[in-house]
PDB file of N, CA, C and O in Angstrom:
ATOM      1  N   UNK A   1     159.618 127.180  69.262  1.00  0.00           N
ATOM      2  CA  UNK A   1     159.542 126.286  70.402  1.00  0.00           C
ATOM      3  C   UNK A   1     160.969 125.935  70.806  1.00  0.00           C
ATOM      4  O   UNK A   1     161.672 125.162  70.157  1.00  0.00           O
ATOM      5  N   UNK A   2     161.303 126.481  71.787  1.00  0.00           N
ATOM      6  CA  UNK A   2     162.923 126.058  72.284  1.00  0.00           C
ATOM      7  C   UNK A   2     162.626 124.832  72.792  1.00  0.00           C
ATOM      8  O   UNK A   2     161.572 124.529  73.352  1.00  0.00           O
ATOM      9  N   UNK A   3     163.760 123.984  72.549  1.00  0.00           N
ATOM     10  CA  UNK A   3     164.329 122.960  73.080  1.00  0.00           C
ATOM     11  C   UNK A   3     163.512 121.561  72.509  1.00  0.00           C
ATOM     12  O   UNK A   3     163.580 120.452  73.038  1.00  0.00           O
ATOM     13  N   UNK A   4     162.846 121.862  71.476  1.00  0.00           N
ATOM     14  CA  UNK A   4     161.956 120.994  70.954  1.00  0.00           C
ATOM     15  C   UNK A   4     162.811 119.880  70.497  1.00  0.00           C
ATOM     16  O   UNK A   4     163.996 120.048  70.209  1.00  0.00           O
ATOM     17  N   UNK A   5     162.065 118.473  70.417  1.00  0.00           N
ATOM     18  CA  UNK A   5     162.237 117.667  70.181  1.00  0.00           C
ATOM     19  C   UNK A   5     161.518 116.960  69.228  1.00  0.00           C
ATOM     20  O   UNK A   5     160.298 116.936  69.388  1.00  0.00           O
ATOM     21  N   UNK A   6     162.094 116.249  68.062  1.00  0.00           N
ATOM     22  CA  UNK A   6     162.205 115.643  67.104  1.00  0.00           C
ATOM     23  C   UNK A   6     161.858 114.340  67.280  1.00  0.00           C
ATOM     24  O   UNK A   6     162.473 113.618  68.065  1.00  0.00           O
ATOM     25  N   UNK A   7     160.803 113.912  66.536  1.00  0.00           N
ATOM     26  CA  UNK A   7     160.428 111.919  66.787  1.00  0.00           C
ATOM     27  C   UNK A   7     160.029 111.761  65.319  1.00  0.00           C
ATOM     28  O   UNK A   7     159.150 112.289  64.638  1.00  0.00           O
ATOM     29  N   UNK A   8     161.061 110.774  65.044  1.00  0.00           N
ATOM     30  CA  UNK A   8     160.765 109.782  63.599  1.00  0.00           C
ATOM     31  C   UNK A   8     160.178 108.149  63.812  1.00  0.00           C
ATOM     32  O   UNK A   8     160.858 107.283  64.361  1.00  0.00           O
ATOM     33  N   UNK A   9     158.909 107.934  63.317  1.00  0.00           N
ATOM     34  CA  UNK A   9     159.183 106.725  63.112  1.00  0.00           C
ATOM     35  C   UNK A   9     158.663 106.249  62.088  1.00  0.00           C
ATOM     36  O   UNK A   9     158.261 107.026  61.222  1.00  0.00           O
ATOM     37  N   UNK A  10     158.522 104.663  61.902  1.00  0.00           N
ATOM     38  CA  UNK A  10     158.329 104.379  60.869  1.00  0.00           C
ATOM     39  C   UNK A  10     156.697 103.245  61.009  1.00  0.00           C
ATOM     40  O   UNK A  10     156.654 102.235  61.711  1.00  0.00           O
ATOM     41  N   UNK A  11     156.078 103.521  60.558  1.00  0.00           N
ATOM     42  CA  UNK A  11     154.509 102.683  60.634  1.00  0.00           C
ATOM     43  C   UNK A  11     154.165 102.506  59.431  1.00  0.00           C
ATOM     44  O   UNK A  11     154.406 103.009  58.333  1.00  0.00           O
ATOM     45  N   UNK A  12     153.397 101.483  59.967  1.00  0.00           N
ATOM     46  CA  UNK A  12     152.305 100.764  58.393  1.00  0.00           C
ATOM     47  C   UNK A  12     151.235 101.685  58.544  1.00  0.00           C
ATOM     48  O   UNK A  12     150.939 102.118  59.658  1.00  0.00           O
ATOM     49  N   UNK A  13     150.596 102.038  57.452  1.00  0.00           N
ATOM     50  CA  UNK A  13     149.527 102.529  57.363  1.00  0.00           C
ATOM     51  C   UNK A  13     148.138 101.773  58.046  1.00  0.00           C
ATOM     52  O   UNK A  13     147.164 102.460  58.354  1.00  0.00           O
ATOM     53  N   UNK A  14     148.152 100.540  58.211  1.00  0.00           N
ATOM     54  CA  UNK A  14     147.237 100.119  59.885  1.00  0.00           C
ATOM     55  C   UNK A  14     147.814 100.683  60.585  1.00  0.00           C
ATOM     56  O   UNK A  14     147.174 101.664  60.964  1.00  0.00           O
ATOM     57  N   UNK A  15     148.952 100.595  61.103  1.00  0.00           N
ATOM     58  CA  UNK A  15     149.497 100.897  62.142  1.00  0.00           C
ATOM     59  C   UNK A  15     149.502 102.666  62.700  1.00  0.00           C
ATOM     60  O   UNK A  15     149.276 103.205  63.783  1.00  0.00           O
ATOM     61  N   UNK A  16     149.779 103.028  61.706  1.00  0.00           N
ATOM     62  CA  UNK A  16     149.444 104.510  61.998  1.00  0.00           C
ATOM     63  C   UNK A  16     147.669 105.078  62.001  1.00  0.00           C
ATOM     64  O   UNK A  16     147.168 105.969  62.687  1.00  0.00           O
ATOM     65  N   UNK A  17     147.219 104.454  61.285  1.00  0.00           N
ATOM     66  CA  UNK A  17     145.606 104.855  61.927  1.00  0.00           C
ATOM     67  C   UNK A  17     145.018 103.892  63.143  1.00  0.00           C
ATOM     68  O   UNK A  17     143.944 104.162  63.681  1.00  0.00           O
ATOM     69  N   UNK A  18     145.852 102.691  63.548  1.00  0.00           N
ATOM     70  CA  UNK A  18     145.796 102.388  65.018  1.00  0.00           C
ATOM     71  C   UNK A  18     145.687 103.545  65.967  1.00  0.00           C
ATOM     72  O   UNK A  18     144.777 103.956  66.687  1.00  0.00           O
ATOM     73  N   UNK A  19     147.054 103.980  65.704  1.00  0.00           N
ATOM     74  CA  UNK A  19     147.503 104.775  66.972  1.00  0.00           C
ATOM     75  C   UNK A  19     147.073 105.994  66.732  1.00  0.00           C
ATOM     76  O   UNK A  19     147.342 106.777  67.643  1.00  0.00           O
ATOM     77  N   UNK A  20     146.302 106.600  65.523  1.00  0.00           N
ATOM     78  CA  UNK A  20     146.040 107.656  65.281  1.00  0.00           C
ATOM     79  C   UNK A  20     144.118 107.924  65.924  1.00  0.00           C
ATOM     80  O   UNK A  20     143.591 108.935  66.389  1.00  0.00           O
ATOM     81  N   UNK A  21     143.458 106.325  65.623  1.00  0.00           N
ATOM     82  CA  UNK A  21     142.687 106.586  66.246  1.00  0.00           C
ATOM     83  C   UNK A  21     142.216 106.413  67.948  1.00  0.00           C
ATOM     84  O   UNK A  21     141.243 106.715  68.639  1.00  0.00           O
ATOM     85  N   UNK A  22     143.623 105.699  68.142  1.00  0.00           N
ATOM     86  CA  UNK A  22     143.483 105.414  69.590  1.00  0.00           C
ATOM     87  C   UNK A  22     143.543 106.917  70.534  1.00  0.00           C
ATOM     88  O   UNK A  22     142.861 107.275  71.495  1.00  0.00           O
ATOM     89  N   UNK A  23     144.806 107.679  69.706  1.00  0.00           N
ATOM     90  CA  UNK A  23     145.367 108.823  70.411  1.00  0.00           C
ATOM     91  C   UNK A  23     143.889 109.775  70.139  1.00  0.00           C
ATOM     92  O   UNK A  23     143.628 110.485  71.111  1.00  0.00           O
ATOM     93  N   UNK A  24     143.092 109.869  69.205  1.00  0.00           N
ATOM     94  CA  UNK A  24     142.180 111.042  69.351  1.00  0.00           C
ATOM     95  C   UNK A  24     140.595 110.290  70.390  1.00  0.00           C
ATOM     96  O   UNK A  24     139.664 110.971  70.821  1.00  0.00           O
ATOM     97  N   UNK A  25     140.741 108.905  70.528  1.00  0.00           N
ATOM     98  CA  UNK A  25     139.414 108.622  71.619  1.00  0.00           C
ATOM     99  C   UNK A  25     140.551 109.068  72.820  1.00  0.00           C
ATOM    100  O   UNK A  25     140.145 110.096  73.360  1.00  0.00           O
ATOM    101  N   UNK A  26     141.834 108.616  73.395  1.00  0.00           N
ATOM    102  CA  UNK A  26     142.099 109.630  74.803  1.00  0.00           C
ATOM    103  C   UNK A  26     142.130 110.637  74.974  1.00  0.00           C
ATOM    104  O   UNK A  26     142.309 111.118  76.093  1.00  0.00           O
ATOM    105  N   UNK A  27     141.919 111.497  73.615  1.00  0.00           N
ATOM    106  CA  UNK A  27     142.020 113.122  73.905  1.00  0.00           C
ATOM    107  C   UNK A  27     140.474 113.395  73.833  1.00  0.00           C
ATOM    108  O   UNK A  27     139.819 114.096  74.605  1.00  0.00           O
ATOM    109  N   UNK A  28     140.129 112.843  72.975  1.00  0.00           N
ATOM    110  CA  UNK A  28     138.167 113.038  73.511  1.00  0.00           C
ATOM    111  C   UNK A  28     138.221 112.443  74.761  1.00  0.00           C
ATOM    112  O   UNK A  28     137.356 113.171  75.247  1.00  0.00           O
ATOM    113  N   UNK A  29     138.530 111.711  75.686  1.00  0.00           N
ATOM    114  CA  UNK A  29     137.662 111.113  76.590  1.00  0.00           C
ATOM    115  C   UNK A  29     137.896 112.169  78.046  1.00  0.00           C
ATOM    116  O   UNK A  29     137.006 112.508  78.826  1.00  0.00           O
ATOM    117  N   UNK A  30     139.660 112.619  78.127  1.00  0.00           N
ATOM    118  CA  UNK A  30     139.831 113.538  78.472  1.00  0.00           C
ATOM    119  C   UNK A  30     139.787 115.093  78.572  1.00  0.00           C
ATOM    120  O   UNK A  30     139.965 115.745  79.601  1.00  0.00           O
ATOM    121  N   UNK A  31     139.462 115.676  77.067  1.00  0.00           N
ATOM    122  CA  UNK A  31     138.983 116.936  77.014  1.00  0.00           C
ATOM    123  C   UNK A  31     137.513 116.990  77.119  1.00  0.00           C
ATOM    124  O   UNK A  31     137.043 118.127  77.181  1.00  0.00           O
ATOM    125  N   UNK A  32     136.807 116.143  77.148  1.00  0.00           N
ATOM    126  CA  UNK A  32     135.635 116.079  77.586  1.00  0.00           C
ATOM    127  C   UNK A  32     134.873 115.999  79.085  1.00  0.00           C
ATOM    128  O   UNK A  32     133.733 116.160  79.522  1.00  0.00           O
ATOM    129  N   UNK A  33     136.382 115.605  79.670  1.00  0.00           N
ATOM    130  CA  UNK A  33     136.346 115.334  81.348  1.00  0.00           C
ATOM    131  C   UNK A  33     136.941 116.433  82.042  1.00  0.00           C
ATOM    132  O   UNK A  33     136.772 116.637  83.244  1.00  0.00           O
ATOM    133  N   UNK A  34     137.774 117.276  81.135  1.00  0.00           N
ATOM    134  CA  UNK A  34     138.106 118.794  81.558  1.00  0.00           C
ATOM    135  C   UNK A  34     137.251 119.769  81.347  1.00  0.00           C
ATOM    136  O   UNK A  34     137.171 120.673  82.179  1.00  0.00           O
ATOM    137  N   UNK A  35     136.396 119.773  80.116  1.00  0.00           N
ATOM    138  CA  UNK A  35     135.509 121.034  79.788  1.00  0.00           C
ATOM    139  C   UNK A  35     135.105 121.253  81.117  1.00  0.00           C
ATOM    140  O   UNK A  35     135.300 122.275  81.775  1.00  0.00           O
ATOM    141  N   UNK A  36     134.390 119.979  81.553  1.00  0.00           N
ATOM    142  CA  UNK A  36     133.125 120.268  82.535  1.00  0.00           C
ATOM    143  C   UNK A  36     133.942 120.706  84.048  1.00  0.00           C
ATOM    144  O   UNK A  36     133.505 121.397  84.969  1.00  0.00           O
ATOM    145  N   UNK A  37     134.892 120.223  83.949  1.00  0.00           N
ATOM    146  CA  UNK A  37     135.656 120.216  85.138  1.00  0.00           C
ATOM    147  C   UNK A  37     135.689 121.166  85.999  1.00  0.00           C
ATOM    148  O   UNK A  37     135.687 122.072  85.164  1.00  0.00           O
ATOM    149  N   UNK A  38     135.716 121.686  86.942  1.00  0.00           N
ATOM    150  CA  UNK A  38     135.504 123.086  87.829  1.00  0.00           C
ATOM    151  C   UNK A  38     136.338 124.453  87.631  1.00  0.00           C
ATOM    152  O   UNK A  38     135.907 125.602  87.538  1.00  0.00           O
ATOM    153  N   UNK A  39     137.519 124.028  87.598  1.00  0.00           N
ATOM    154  CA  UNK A  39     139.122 124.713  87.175  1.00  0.00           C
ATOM    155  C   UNK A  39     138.473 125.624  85.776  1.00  0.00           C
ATOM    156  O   UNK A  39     138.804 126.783  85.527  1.00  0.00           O
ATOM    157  N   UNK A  40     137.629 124.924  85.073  1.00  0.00           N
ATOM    158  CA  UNK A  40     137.559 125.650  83.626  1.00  0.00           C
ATOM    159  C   UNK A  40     136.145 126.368  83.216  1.00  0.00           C
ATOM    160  O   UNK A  40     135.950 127.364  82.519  1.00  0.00           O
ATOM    161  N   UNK A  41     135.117 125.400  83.983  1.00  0.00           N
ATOM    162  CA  UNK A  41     134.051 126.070  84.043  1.00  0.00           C
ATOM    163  C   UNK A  41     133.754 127.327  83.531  1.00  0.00           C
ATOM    164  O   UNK A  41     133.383 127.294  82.358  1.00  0.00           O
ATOM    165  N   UNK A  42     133.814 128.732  84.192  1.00  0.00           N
ATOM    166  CA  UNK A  42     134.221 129.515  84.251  1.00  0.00           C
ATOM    167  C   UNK A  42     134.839 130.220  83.053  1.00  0.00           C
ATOM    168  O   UNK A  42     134.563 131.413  82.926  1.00  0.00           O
ATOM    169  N   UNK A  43     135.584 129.686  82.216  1.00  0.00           N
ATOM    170  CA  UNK A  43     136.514 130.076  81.087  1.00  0.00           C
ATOM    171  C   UNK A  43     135.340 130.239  79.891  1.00  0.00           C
ATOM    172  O   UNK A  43     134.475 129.368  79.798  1.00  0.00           O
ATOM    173  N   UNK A  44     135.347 131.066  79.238  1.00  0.00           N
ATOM    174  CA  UNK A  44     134.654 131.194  77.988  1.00  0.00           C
ATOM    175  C   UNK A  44     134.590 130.312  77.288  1.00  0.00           C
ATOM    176  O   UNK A  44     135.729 129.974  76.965  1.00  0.00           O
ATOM    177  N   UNK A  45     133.479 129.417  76.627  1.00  0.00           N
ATOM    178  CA  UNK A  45     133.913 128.445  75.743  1.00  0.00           C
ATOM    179  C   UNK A  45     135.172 128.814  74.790  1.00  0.00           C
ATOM    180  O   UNK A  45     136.244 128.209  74.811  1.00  0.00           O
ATOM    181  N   UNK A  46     134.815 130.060  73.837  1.00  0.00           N
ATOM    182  CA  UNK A  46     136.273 130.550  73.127  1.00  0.00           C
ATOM    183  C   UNK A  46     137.661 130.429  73.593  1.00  0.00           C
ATOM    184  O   UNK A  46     138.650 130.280  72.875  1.00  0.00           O
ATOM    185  N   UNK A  47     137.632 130.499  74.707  1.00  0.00           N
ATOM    186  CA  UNK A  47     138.676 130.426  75.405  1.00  0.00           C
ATOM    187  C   UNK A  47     139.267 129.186  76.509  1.00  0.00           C
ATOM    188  O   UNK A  47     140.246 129.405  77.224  1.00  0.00           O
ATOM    189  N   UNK A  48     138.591 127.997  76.524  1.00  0.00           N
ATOM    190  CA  UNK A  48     138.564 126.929  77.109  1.00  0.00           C
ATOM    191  C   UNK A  48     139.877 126.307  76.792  1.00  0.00           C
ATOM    192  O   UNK A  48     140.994 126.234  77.304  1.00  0.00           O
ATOM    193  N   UNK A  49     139.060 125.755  75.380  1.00  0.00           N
ATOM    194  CA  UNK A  49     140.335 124.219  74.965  1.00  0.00           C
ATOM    195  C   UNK A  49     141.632 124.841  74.846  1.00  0.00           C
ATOM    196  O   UNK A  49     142.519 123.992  74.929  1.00  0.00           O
ATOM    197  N   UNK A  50     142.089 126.077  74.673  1.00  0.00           N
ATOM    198  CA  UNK A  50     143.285 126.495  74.570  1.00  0.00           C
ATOM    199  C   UNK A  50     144.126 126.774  76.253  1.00  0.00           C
ATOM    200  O   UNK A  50     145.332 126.772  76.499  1.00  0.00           O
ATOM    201  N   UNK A  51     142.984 126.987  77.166  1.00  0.00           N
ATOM    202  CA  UNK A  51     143.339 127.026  78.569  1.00  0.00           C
ATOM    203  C   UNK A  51     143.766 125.763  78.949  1.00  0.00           C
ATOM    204  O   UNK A  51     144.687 125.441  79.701  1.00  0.00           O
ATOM    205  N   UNK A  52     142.850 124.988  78.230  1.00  0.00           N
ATOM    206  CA  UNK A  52     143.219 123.216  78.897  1.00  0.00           C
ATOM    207  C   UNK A  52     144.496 123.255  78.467  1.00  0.00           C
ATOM    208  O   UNK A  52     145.437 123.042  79.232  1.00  0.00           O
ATOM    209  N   UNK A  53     144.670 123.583  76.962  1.00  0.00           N
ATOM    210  CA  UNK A  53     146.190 123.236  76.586  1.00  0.00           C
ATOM    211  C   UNK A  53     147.385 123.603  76.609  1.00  0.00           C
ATOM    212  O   UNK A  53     148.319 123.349  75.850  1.00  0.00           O
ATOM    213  N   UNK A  54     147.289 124.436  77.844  1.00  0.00           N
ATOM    214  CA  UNK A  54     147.977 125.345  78.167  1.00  0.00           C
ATOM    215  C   UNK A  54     148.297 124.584  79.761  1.00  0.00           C
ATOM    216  O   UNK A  54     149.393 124.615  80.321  1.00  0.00           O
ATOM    217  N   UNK A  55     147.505 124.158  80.104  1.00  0.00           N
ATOM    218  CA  UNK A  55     147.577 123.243  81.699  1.00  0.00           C
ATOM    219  C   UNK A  55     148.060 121.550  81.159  1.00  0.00           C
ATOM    220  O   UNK A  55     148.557 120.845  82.037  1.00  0.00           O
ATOM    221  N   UNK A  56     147.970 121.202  80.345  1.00  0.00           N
ATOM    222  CA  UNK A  56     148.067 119.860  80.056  1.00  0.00           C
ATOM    223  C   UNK A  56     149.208 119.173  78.810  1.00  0.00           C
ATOM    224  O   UNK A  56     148.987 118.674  77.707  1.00  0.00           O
ATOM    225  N   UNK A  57     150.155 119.358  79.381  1.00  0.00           N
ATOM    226  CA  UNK A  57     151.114 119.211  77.770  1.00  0.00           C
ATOM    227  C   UNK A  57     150.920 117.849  77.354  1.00  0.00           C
ATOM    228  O   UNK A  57     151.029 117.590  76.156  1.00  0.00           O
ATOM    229  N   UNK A  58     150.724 117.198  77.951  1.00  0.00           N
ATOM    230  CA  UNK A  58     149.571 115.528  77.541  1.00  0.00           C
ATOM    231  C   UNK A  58     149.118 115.796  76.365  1.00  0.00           C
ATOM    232  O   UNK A  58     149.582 115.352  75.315  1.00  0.00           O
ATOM    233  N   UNK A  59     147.925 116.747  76.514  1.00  0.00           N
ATOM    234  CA  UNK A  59     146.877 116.598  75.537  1.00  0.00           C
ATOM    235  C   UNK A  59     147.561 117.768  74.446  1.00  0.00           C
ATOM    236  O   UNK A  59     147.159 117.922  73.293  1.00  0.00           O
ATOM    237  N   UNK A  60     148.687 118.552  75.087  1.00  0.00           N
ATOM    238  CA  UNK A  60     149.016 119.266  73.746  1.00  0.00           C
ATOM    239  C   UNK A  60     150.048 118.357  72.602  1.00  0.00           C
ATOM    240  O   UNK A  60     150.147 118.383  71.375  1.00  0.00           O
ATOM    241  N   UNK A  61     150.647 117.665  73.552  1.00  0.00           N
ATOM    242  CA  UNK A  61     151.510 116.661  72.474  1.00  0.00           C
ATOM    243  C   UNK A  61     150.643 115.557  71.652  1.00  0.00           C
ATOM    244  O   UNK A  61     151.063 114.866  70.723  1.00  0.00           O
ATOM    245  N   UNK A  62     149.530 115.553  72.126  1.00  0.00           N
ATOM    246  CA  UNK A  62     148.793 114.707  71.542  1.00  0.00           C
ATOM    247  C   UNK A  62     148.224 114.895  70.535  1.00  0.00           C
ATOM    248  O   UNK A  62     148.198 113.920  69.783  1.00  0.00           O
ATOM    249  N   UNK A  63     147.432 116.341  69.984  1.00  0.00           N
ATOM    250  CA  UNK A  63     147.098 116.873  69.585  1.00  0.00           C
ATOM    251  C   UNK A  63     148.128 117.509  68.327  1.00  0.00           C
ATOM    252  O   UNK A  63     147.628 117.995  67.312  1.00  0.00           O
ATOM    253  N   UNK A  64     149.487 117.443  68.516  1.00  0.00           N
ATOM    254  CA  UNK A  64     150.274 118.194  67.838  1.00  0.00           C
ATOM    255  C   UNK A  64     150.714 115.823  66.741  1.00  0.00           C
ATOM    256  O   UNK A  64     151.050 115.530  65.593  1.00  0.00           O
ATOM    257  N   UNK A  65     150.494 115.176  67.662  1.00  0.00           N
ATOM    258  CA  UNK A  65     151.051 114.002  67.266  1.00  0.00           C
ATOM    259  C   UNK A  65     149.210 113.689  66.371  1.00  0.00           C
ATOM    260  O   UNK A  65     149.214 112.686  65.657  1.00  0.00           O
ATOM    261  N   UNK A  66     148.507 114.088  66.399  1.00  0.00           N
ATOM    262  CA  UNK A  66     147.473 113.750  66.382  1.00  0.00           C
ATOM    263  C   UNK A  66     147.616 114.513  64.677  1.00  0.00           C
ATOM    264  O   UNK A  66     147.607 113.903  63.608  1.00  0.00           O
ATOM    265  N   UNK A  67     147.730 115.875  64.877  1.00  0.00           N
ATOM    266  CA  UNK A  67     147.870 116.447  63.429  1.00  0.00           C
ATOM    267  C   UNK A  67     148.775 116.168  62.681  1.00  0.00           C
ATOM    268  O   UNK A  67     148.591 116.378  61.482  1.00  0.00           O
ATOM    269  N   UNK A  68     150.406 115.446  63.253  1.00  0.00           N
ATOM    270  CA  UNK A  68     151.155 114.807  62.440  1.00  0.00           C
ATOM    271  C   UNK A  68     151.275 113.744  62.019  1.00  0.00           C
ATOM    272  O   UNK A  68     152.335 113.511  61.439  1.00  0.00           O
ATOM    273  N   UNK A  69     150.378 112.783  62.112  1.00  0.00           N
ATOM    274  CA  UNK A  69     149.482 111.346  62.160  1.00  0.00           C
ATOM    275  C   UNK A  69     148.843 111.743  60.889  1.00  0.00           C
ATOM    276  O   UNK A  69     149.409 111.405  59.849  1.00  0.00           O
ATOM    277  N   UNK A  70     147.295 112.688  60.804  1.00  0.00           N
ATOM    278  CA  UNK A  70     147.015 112.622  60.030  1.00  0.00           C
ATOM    279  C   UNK A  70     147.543 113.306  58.641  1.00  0.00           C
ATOM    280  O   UNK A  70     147.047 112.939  57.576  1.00  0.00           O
ATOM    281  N   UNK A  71     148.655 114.404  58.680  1.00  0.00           N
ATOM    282  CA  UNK A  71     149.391 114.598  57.766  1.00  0.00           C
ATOM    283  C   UNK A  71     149.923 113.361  57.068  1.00  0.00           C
ATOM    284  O   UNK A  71     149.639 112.922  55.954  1.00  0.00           O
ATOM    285  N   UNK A  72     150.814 112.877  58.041  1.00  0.00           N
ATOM    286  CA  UNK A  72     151.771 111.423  57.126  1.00  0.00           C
ATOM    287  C   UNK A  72     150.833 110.463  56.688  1.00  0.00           C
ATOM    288  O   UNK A  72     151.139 109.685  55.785  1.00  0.00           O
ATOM    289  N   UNK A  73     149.447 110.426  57.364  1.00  0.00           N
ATOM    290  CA  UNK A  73     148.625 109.628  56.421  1.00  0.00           C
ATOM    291  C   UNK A  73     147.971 109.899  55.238  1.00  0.00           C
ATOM    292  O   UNK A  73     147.498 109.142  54.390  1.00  0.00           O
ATOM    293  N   UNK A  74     148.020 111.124  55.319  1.00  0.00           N
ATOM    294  CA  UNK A  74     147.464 111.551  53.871  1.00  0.00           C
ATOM    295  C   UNK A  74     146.437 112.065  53.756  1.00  0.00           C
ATOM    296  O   UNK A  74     146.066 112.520  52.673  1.00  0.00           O
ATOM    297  N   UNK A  75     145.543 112.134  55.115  1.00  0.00           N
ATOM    298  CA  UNK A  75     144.022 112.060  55.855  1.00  0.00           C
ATOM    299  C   UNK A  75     143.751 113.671  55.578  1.00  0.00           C
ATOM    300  O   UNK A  75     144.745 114.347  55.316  1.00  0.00           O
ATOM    301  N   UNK A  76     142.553 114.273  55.618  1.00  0.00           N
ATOM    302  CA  UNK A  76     142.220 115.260  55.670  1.00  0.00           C
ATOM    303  C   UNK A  76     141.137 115.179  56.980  1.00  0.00           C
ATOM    304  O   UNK A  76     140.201 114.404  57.175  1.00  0.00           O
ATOM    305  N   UNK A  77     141.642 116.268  57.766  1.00  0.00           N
ATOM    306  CA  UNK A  77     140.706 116.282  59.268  1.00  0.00           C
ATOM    307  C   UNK A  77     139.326 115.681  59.269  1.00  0.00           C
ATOM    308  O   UNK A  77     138.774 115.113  60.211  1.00  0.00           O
ATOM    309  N   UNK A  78     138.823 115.917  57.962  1.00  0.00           N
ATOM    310  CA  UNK A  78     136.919 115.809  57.725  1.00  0.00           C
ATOM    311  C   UNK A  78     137.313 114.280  57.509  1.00  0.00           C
ATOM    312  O   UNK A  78     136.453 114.027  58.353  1.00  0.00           O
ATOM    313  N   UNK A  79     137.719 113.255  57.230  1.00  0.00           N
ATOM    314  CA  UNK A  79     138.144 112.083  56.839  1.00  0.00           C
ATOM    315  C   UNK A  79     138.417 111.512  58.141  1.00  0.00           C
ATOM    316  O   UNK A  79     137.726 110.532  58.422  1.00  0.00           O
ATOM    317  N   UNK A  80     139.286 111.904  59.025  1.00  0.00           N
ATOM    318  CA  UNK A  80     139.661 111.537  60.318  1.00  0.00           C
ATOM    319  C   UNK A  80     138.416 111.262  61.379  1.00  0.00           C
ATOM    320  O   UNK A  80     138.401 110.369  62.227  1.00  0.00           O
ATOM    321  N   UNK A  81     137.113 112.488  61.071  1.00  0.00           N
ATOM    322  CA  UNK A  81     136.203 112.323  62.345  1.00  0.00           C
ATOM    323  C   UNK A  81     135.372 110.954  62.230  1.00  0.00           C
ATOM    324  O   UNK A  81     134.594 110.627  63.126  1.00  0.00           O
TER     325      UNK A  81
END
C-alpha cells in the first residue's frame, strides 16, 4: 500500500470496544444500504462487498480499523458478532 499511513493510539479496553462496536453498526448500516443499492445490484453476490470496497474507502478503512480493534483487543471475530 503506497503512501500508507500509520495511527497509534492509546484506549481503555471500554473504550476500544466502544468504538469498536460503534464502527461495525456504521459499517452494517451502510453495507447493508449498498448491497441493495442499484450501482451493485447486478454484481454477483461473490463479488459485491469487495466492489463496494473498492468504491468506498470509508467502509474500507473501517473495516481494516475494525480488524485492528479487534486484534488489540484480544477478540476473536466469532466473539465480536
Amino acid at each position: 500500500m503506497e503512501n500508507a499511513m500509520n495511527i497509534n493510539a492509546k484506549l481503555t479496553p471500554e473504550e476500544g470496544k466502544a468504538l469498536l462496536f460503534n464502527l461495525r453498526e456504521q459499517y452494517r448500516l451502510l453495507f447493508n444500504d449498498l448491497w441493495y443499492a442499484d450501482q451493485y445490484r447486478l454484481i454477483p453476490d461473490g463479488l459485491r462487498h469487495g466492489s463496494i470496497l473498492a468504491d468506498s474507502p470509508v467502509m474500507a478503512a473501517q473495516k481494516r480499523l475494525i480488524g485492528a480493534l479487534t486484534h488489540g483487543l484480544g477478540l476473536s471475530l466469532k466473539a465480536v458478532k
